[in-house]
Biopython code that builds the backbone (N, CA, C, O; Angstrom):
import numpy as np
from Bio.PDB.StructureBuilder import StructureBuilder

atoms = [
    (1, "UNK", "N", (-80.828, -19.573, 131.403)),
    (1, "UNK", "CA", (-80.248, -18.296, 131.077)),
    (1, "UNK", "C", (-78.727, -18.338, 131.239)),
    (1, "UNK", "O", (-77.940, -17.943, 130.380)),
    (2, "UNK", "N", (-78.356, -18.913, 132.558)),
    (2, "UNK", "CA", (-76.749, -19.200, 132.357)),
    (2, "UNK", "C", (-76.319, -19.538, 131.275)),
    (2, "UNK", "O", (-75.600, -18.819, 130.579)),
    (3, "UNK", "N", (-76.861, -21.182, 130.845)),
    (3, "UNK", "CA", (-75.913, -22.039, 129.908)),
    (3, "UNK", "C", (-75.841, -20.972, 129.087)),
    (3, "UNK", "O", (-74.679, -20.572, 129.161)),
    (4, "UNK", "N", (-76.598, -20.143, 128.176)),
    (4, "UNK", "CA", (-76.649, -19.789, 127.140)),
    (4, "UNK", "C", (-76.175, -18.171, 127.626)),
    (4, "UNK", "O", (-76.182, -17.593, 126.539)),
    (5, "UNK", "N", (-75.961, -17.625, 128.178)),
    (5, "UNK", "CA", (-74.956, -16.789, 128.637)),
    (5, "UNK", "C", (-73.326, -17.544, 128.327)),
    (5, "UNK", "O", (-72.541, -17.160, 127.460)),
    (6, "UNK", "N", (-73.143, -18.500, 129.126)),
    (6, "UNK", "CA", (-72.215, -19.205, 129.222)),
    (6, "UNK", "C", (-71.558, -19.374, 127.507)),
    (6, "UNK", "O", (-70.478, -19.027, 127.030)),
    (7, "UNK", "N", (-72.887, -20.137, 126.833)),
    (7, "UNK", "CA", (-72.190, -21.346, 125.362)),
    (7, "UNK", "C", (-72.012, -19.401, 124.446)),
    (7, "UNK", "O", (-71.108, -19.146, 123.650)),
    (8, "UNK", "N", (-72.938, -18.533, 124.808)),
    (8, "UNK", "CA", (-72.186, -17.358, 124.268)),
    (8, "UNK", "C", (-70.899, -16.765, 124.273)),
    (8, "UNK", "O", (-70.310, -16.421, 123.249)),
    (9, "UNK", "N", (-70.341, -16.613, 125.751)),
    (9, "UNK", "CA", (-69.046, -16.267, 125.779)),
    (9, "UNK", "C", (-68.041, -17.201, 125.487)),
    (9, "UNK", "O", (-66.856, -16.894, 125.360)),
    (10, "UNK", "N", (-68.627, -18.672, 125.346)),
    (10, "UNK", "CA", (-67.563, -19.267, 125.032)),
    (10, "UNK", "C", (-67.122, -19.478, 123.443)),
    (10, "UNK", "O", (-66.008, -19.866, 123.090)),
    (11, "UNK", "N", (-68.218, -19.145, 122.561)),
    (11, "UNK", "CA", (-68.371, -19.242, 121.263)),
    (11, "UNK", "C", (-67.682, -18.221, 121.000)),
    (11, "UNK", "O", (-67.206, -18.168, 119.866)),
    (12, "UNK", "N", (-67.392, -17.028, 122.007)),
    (12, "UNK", "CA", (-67.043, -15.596, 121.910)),
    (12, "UNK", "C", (-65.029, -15.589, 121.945)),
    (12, "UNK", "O", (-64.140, -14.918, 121.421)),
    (13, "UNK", "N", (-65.104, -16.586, 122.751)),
    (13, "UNK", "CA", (-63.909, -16.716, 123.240)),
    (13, "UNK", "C", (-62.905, -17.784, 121.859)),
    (13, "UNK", "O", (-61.919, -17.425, 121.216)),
    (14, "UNK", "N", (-63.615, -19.051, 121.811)),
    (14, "UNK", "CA", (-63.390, -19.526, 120.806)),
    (14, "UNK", "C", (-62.472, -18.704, 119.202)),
    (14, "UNK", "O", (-61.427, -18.831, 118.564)),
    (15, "UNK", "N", (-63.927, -17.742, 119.216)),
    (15, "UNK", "CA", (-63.882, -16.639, 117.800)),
    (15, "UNK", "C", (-62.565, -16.032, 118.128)),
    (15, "UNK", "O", (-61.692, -16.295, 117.302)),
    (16, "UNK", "N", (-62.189, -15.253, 119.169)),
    (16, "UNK", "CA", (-61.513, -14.511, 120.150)),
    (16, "UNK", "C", (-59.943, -15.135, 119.621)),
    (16, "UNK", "O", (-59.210, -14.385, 118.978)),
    (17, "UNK", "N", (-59.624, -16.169, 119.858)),
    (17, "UNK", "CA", (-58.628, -17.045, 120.146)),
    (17, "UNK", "C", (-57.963, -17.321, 118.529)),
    (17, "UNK", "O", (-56.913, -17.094, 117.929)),
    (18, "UNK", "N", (-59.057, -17.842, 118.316)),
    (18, "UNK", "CA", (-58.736, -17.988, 116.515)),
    (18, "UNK", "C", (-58.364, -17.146, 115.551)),
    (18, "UNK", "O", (-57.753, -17.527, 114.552)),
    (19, "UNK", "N", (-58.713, -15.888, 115.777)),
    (19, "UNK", "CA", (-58.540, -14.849, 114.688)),
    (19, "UNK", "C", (-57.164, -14.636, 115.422)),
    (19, "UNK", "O", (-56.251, -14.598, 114.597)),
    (20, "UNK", "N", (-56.778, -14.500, 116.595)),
    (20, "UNK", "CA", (-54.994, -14.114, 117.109)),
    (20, "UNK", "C", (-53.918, -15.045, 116.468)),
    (20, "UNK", "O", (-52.807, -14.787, 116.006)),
    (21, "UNK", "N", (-54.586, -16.164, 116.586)),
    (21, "UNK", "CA", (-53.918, -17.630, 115.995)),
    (21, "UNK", "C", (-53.078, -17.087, 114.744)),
    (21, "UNK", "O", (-51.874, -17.031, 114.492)),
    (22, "UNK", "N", (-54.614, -16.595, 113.860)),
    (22, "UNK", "CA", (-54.309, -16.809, 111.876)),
    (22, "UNK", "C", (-52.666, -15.576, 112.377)),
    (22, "UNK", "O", (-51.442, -15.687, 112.310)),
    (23, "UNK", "N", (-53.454, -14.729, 112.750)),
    (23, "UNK", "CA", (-52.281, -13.653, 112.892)),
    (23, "UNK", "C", (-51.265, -13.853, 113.023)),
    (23, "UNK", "O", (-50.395, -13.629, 112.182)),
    (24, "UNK", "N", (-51.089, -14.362, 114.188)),
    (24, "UNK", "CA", (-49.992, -14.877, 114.555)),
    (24, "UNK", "C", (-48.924, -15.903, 113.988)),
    (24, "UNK", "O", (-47.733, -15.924, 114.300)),
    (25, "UNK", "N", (-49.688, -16.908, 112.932)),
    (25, "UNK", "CA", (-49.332, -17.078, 111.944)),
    (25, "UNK", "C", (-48.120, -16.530, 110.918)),
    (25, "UNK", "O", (-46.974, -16.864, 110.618)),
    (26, "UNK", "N", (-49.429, -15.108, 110.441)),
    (26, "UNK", "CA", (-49.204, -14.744, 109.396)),
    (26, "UNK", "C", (-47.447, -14.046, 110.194)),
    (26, "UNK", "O", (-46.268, -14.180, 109.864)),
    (27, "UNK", "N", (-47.864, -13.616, 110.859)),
    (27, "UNK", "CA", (-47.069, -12.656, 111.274)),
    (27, "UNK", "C", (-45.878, -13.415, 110.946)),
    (27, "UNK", "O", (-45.282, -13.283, 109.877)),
    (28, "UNK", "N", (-45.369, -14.585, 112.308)),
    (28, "UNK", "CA", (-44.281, -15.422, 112.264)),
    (28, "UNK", "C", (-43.684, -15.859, 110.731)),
    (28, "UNK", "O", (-42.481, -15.760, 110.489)),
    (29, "UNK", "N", (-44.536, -16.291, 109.853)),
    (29, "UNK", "CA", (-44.270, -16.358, 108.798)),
    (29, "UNK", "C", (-43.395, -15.578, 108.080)),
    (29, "UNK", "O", (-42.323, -15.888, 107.561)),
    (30, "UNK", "N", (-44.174, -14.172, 108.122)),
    (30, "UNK", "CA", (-43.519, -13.124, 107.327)),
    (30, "UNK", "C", (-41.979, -13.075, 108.030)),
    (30, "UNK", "O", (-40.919, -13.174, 107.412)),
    (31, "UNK", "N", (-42.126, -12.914, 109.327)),
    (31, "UNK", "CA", (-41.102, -12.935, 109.880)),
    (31, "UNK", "C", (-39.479, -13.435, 109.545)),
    (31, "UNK", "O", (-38.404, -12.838, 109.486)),
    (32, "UNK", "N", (-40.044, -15.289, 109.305)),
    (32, "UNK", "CA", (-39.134, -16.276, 109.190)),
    (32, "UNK", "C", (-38.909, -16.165, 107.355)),
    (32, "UNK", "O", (-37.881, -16.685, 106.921)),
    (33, "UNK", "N", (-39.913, -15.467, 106.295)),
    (33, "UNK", "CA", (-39.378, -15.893, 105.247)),
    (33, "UNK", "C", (-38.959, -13.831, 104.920)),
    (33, "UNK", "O", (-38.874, -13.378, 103.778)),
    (34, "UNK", "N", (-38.842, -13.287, 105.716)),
    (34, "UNK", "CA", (-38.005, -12.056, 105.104)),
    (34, "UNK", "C", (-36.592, -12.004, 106.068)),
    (34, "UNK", "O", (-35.782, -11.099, 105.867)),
    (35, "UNK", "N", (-36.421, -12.718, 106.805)),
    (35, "UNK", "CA", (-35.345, -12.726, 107.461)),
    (35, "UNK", "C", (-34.156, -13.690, 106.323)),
    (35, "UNK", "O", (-32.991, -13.403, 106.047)),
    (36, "UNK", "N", (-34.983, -14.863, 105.857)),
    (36, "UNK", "CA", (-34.287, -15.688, 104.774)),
    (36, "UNK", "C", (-33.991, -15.557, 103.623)),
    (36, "UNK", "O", (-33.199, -16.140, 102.884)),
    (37, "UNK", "N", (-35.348, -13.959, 103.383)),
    (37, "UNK", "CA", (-34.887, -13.933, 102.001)),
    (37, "UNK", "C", (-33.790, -12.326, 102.150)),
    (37, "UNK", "O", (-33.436, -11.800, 101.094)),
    (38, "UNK", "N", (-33.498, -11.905, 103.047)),
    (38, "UNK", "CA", (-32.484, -10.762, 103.103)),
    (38, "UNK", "C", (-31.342, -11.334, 103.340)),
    (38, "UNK", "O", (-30.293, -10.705, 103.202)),
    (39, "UNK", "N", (-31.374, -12.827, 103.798)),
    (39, "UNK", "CA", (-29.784, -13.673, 104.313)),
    (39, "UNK", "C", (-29.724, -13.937, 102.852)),
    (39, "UNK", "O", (-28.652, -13.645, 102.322)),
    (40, "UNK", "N", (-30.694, -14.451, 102.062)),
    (40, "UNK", "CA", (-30.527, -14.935, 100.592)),
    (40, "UNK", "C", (-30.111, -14.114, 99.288)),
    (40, "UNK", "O", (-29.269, -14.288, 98.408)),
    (41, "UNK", "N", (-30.952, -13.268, 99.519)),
    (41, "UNK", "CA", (-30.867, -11.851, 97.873)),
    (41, "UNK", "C", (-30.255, -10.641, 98.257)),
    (41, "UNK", "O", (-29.661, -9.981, 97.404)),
    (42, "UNK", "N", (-30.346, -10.106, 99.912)),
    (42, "UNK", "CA", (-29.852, -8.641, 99.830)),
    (42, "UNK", "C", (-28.256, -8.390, 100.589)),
    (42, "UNK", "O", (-27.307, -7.654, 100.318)),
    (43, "UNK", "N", (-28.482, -9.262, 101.511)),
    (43, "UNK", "CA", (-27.496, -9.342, 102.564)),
    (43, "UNK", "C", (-25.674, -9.492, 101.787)),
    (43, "UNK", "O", (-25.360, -10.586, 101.318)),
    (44, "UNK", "N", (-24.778, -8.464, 101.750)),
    (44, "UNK", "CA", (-23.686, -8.782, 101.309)),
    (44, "UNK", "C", (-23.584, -8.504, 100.032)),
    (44, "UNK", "O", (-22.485, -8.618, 99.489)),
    (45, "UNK", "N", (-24.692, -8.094, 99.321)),
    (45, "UNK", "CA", (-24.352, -7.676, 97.727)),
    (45, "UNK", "C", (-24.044, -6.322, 97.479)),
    (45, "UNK", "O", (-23.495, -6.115, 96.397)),
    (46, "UNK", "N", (-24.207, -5.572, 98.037)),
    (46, "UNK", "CA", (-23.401, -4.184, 98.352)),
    (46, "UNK", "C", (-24.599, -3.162, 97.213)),
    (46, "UNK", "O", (-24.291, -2.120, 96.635)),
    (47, "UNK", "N", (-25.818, -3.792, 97.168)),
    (47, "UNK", "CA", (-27.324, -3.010, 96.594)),
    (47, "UNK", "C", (-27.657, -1.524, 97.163)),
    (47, "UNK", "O", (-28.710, -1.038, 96.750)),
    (48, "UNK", "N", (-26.720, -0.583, 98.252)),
    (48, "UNK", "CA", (-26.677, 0.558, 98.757)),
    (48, "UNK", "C", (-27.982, 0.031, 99.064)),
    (48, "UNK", "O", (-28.445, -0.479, 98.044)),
    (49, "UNK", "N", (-28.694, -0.049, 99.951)),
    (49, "UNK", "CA", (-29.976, -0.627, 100.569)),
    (49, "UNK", "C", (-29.877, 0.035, 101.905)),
    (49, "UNK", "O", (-28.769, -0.157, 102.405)),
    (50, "UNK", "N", (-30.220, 0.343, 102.221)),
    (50, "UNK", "CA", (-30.272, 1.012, 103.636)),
    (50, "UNK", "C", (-31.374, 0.448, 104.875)),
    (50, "UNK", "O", (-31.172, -0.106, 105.955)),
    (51, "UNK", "N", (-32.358, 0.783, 104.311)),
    (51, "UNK", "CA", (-33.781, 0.125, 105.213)),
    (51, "UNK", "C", (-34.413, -0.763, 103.919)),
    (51, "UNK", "O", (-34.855, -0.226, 102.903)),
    (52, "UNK", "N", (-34.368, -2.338, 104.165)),
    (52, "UNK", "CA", (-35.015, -3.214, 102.922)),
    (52, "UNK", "C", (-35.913, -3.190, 103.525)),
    (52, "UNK", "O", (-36.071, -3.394, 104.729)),
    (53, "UNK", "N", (-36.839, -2.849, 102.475)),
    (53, "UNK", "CA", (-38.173, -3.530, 102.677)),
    (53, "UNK", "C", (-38.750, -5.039, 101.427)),
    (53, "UNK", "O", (-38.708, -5.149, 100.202)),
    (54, "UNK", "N", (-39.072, -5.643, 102.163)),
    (54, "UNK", "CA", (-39.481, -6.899, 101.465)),
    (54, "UNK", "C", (-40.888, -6.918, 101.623)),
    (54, "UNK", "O", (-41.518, -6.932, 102.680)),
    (55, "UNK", "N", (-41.421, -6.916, 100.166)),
    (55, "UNK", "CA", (-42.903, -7.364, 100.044)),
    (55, "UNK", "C", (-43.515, -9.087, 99.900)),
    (55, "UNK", "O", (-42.761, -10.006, 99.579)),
    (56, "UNK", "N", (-45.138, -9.301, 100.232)),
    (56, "UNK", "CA", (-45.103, -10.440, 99.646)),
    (56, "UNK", "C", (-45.180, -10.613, 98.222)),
    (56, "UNK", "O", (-45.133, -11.757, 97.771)),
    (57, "UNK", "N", (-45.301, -9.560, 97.407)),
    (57, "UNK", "CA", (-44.533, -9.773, 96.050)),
    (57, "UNK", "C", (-43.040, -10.305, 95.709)),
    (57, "UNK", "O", (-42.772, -10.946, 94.693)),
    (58, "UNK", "N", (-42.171, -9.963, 96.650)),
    (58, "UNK", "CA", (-41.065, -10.263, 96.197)),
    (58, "UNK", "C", (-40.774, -11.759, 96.348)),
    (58, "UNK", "O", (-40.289, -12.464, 95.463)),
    (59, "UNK", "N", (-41.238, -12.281, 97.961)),
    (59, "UNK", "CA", (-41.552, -13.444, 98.058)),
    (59, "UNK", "C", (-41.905, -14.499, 97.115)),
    (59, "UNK", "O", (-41.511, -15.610, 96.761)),
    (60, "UNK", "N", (-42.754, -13.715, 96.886)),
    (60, "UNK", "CA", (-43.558, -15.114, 95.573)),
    (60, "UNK", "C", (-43.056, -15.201, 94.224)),
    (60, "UNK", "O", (-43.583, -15.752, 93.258)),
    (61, "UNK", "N", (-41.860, -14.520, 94.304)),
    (61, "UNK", "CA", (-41.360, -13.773, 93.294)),
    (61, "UNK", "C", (-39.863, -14.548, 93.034)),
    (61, "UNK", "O", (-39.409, -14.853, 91.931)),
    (62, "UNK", "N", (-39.278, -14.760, 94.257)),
    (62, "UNK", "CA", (-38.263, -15.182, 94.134)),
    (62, "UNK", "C", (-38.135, -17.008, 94.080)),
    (62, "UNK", "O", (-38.955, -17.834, 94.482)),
    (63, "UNK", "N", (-36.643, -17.248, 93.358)),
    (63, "UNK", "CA", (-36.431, -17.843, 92.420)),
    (63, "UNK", "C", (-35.669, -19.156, 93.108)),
    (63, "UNK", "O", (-35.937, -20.272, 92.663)),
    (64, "UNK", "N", (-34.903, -19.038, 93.986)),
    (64, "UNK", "CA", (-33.814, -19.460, 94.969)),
    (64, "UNK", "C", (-34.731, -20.293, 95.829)),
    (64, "UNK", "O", (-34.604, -21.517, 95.773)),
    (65, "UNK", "N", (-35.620, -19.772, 96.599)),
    (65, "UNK", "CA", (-36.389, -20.067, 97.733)),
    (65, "UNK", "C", (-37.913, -20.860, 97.495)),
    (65, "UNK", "O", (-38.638, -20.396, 96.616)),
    (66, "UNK", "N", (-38.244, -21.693, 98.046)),
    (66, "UNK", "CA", (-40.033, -21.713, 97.735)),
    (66, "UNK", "C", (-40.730, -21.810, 99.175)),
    (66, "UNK", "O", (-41.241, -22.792, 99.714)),
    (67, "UNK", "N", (-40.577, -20.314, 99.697)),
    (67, "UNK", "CA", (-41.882, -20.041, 100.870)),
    (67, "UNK", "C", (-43.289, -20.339, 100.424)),
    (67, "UNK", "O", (-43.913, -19.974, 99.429)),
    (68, "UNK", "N", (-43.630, -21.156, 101.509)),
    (68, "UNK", "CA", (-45.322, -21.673, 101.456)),
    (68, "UNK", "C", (-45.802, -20.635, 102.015)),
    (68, "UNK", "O", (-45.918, -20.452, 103.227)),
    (69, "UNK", "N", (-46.173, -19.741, 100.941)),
    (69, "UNK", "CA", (-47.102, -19.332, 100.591)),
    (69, "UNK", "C", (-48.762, -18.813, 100.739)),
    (69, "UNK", "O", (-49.351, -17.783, 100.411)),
    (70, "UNK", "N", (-49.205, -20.188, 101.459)),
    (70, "UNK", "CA", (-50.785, -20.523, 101.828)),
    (70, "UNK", "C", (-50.461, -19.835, 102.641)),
    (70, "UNK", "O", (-51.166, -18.827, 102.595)),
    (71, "UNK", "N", (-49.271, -19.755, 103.943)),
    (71, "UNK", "CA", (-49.413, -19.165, 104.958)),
    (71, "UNK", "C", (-49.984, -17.243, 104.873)),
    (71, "UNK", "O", (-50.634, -16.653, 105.736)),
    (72, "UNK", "N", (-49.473, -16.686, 103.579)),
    (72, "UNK", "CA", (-50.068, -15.416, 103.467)),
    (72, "UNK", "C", (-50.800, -14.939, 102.473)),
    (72, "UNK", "O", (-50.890, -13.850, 101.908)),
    (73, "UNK", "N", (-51.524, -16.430, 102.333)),
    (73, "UNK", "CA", (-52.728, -16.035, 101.104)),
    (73, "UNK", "C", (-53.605, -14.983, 101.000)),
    (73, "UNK", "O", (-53.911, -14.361, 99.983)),
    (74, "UNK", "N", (-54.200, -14.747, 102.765)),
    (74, "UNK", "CA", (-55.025, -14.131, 102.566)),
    (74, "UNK", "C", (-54.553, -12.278, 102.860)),
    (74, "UNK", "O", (-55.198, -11.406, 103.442)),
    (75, "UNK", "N", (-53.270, -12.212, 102.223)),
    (75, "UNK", "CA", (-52.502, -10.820, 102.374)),
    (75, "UNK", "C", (-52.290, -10.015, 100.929)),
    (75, "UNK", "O", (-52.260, -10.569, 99.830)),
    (76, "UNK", "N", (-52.191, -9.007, 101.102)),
    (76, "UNK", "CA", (-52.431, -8.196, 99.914)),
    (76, "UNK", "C", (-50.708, -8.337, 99.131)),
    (76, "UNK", "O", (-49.871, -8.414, 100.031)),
    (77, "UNK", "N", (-50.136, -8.377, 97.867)),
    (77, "UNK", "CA", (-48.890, -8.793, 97.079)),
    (77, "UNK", "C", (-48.284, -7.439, 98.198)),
    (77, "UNK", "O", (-47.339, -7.904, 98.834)),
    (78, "UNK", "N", (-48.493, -6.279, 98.513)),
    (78, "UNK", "CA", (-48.449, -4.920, 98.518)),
    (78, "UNK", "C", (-47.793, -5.157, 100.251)),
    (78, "UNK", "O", (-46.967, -4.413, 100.779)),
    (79, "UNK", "N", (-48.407, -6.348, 100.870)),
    (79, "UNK", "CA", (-47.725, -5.715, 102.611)),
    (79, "UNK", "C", (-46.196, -6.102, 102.383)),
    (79, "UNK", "O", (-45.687, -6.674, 101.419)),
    (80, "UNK", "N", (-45.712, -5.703, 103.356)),
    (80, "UNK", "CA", (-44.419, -5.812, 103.246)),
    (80, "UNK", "C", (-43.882, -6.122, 105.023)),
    (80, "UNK", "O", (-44.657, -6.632, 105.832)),
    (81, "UNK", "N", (-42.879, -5.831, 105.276)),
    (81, "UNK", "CA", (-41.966, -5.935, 106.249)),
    (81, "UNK", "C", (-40.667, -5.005, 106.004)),
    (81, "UNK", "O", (-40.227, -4.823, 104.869)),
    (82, "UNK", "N", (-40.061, -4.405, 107.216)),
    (82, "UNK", "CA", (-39.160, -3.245, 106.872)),
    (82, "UNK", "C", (-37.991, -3.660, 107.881)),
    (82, "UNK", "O", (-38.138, -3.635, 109.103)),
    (83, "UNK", "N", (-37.217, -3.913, 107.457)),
    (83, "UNK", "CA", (-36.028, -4.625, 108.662)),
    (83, "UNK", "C", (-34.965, -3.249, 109.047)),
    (83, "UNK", "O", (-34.279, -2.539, 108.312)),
    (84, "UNK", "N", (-35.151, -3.247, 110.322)),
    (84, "UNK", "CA", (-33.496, -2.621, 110.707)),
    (84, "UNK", "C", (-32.515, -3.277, 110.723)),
    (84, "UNK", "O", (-32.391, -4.501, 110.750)),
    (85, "UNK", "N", (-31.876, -2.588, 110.708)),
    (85, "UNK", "CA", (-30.269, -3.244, 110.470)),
    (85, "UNK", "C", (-29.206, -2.735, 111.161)),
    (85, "UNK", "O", (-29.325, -1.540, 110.890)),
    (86, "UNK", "N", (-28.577, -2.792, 111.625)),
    (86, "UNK", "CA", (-27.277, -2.376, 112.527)),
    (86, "UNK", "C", (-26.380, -2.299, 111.720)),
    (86, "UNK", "O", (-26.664, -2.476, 110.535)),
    (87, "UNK", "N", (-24.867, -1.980, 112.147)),
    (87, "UNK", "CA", (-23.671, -1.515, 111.057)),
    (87, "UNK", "C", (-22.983, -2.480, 110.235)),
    (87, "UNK", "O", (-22.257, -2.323, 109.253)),
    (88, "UNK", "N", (-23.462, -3.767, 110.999)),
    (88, "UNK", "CA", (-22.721, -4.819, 110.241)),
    (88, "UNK", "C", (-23.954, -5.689, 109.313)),
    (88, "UNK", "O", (-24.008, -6.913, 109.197)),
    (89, "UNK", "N", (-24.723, -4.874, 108.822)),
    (89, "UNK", "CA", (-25.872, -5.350, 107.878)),
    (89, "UNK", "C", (-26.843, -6.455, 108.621)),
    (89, "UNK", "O", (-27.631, -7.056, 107.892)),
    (90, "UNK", "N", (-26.829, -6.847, 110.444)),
    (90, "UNK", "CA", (-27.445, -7.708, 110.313)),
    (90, "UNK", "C", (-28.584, -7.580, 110.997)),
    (90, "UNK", "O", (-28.437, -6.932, 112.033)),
    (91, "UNK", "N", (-30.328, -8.200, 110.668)),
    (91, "UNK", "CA", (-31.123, -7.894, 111.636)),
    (91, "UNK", "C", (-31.437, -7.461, 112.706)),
    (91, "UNK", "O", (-31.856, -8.326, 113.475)),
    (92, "UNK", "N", (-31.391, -5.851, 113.316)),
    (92, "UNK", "CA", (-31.832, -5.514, 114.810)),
    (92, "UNK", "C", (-33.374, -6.210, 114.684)),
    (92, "UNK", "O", (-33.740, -7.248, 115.234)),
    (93, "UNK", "N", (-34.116, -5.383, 113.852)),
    (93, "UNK", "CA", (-36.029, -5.873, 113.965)),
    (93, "UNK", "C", (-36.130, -5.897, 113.091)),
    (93, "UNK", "O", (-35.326, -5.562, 112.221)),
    (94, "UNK", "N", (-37.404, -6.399, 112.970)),
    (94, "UNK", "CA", (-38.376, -6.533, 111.739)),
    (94, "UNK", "C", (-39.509, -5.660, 112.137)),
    (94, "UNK", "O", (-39.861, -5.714, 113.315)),
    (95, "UNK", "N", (-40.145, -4.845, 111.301)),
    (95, "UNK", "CA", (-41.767, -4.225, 111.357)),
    (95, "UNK", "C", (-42.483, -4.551, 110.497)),
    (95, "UNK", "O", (-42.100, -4.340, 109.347)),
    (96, "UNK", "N", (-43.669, -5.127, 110.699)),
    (96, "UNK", "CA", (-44.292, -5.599, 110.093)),
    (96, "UNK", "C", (-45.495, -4.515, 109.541)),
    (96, "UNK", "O", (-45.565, -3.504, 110.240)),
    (97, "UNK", "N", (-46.372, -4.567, 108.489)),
    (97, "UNK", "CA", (-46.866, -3.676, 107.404)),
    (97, "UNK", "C", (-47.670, -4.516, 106.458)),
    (97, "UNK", "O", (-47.544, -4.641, 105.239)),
    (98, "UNK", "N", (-48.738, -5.202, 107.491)),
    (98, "UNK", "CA", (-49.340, -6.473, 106.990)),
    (98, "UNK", "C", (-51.068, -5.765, 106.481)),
    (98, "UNK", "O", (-51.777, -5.038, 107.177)),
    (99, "UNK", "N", (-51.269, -6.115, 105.521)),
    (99, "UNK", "CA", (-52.632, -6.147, 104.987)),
    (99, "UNK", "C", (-53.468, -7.085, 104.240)),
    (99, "UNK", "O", (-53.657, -7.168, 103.027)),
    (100, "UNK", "N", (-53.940, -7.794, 105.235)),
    (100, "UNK", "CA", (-54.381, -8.930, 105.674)),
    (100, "UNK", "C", (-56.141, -9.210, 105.711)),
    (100, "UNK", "O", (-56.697, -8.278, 106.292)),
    (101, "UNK", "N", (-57.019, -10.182, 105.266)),
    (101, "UNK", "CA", (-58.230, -10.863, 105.586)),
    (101, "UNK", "C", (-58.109, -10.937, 106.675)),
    (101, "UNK", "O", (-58.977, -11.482, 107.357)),
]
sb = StructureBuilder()
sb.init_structure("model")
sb.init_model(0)
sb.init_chain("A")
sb.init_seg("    ")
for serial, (resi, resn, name, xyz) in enumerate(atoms, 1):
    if name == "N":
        sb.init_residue(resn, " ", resi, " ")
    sb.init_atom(name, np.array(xyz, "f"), 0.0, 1.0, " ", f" {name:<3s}", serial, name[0])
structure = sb.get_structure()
């Protein structure tokens, strides 16, 4: 009755661990390729932009850059990321607005 108490929570834990992983992933990802693509397309062009939001449409979209992609396959074109910005246009945060498998 233990072991199998036991090989349960650990199968539990396993599951547990893995699904934070993909996330965490995805997340960092989005992170590192909307930070690059606002240093790349928005940053300094004087687009009156106030709060950018970057989708993974725009991502896959753009022309300059080639973000891999696989990393947010399983995300809808539609999530996005919404960056603050401070007075001198540059990253305070990122919020993320992920819709995700």
């Amino acid at each position: 009755m233990k072991k199998m108490l036991l090989s349960i929570l650990l199968v539990g834990l396993i599951l547990f661990t893995g699904c934070e992983n993909k996330e965490q992933t995805i997340n960092d990802a989005m992170k590192e390729y909307t930070t690059d693509y606002y240093e790349t397309y928005i940053k300094g062009k004087n687009l009156g932009i106030d709060i950018p939001e970057i989708t993974v449409a725009n991502l896959k979209a753009a022309i300059e850059r080639d973000y891999d992609m696989k990393k947010l396959e399983d995300c809808t074109d539609s999530s996005y990321a919404t960056l603050i910005l401070d007075n001198d246009e540059n990253i305070k945060s990122i919020e993320l607005h992920m819709n995700c498998k």
